[in-house]
N, C-alpha and C positions, 0 to 999 in steps of 0.2 A: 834537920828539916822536920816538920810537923805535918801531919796526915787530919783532915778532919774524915770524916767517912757517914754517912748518912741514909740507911733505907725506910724506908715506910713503906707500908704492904696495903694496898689501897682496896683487898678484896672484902672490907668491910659495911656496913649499913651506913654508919657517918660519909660514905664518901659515894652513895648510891645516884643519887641526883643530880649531884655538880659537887665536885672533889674541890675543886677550883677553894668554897669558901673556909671548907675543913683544913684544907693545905694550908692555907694563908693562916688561919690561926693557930697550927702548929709553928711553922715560923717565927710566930711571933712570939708565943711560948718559950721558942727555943731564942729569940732574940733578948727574951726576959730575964732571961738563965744565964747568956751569954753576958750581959752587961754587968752581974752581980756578981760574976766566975770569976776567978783567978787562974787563967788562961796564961803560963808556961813552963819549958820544961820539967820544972821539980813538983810543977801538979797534974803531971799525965803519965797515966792515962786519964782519960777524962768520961766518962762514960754516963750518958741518960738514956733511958728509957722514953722513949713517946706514946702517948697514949691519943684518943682520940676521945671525943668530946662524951663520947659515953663511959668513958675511964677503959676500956680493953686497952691492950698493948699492940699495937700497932707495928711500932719499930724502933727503931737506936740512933744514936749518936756517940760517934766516939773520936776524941781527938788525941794521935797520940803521935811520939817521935820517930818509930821504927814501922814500914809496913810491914816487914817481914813476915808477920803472926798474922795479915789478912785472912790467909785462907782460912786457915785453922781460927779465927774467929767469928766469920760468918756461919760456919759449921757451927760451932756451939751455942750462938743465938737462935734461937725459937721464938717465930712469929704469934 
């Protein structure tokens, strides 16, 4: 079984006035990514980086087959 797992940290300036159109275009970033991936088993973990439209890093994306390592991998990501 495969995990996708996804945060984004919304306490930044792109997302001050309405998150709403920043969100949507991450999504679809991440939907750009997804169509062009080789999405199974033998290519995950699968991990991106999100940034927000002024290039900082935001959050992640990670798909992979084991959660096991959740905890101890949102620990090691820095927003």
């Amino acid at each position: 079984m495969a995990y996708l797992r996804m945060s984004i940290n919304l306490d930044n300036a792109a997302f001050e006035d309405n998150a709403a159109p920043e969100i949507s275009r991450i999504f679809k970033d991440l939907s750009d990514y997804s169509r062009d991936a080789i999405i199974n088993e033998d290519s995950m973990p699968i991990e991106k980086t999100l940034k927000c439209i002024n290039g900082s890093k935001i959050g992640y994306m990670i798909i992979e087959t084991d959660d096991t390592n959740l905890f101890s991998f949102l620990i090691e990501k820095e927003l």
